[in-house]
Steps between C-alpha positions, in 0.01 A plus 500: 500500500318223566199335336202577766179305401161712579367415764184370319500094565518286228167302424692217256881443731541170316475664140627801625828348653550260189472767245756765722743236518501476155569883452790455777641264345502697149611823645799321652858568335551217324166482342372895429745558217287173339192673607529804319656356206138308456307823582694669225408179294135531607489845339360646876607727702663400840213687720192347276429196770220392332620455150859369654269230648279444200834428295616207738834718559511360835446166380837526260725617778425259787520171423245421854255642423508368104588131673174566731237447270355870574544865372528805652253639334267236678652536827405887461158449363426266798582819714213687676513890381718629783733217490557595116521843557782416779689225285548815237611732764761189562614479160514881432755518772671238431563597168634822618772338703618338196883673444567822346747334215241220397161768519795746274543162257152451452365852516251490251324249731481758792329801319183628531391563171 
C-alpha cells in the first residue's frame, strides 16, 4: 500500500520537501539498518518523532542533510501545524515499511511501552 498524503496542502513545500527527502533517503535499504542502529543509540523509541529529531538521529545517518548546514529538527520546526502533523504521518509509515527481519533485530525499538 501506498503512502497517500492528506489531502490538506502543505503551507511550508520547500521545508516540507527538504525535510521528506531526508526521511526517504533514511528509510531506504542501504541506509535504515544505520538509522535504527542510531535510534537504539539515542535511547528513543522508533515512533517518538519528536525526540528522534531532537537527538539529531537524522543528522548521523544522512550525510546531506549533516553536509547542508541545517537539521531536521529545524526543517520541522519551520513547518506550519498541519504540515508537521503530515510530515509525522510520513514518517510513521515509513517506518512501518521498514522489513520484518530488521524491525525483529531491533525490536526493542518498535514497542510501545
Amino acid at each position: 500500500m501506498a503512502f497517500e498524503q492528506a489531502s490538506i496542502e502543505v503551507q511550508k513545500k520547500e521545508e516540507f520537501a527538504q525535510l521528506k527527502s531526508v526521511i526517504v533517503r533514511t528509510f531506504a535499504p542501504d541506509s535504515v539498518k544505520q538509522l535504527l542502529k542510531q535510534v537504539e543509540r539515542a535511547g528513543v523509541r522508533i515512533r517518538d518523532f519528536d525526540l528522534v529529531l531532537a537527538r539529531g538521529v537524522f543528522e548521523r545517518v544522512d550525510r546531506v542533510l549533516a553536509d547542508s548546514g541545517h537539521s531536521a529538527k529545524s526543517w520541522y520546526d519551520a513547518l506550519a501545524t498541519t504540515d508537521q502533523a503530515q510530515m509525522k504521518e510520513f514518517y510513521l509509515f515509513k517506518l512501518e515499511e521498514v522489513s520484518p527481519e530488521l524491525r525483529a533485530k531491533f525490536q526493542k525499538l518498535y514497542q510501545y511501552y
